[in-house]
N, C-alpha and C positions, 0 to 999 in steps of 0.2 A: 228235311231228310234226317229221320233217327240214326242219331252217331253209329251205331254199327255200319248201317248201312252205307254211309257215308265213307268208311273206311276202308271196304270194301271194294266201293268205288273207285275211290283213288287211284288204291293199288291195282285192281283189272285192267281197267279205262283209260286212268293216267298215266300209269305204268309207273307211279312213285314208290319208291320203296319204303316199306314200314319206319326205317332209322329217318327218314325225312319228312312223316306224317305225326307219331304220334303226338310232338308237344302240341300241335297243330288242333289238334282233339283232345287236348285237354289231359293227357299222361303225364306223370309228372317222370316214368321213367318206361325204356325199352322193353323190359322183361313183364313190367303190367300191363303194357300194350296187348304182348306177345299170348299172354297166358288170357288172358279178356278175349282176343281173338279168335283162338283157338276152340275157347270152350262154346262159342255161339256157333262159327263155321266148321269144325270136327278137324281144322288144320292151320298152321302156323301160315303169320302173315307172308313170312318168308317164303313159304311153299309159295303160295300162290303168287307173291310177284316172280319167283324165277320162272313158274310156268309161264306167267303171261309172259313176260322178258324173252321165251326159248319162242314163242309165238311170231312176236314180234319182230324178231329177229331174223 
């Protein structure tokens, strides 16, 4: 699975949040995560886990 993708997943799926994925995939920090993310899916990793979170919940 192509790291985006993968990231993606986590956070929807597994409901993990960005601060506990990215060294995981290879970031060496939060804010490159953040900004990598953003620019492929048009929103911060954070958005999407509190949505799914507000889901789940």
């Amino acid at each position: 699975m192509p790291l985006h993708e993968e990231a993606y997943f986590l956070i929807e799926k597994k409901n993990k949040k960005p601060s506990d994925i990215y060294l995981e995939l290879g970031f060496e920090d939060l804010s490159h995560f953040s900004f990598a993310f953003k620019k492929l899916f048009g929103k911060a990793p954070t958005e999407l886990y509190e949505r799914t979170a507000s889901i789940t919940d």
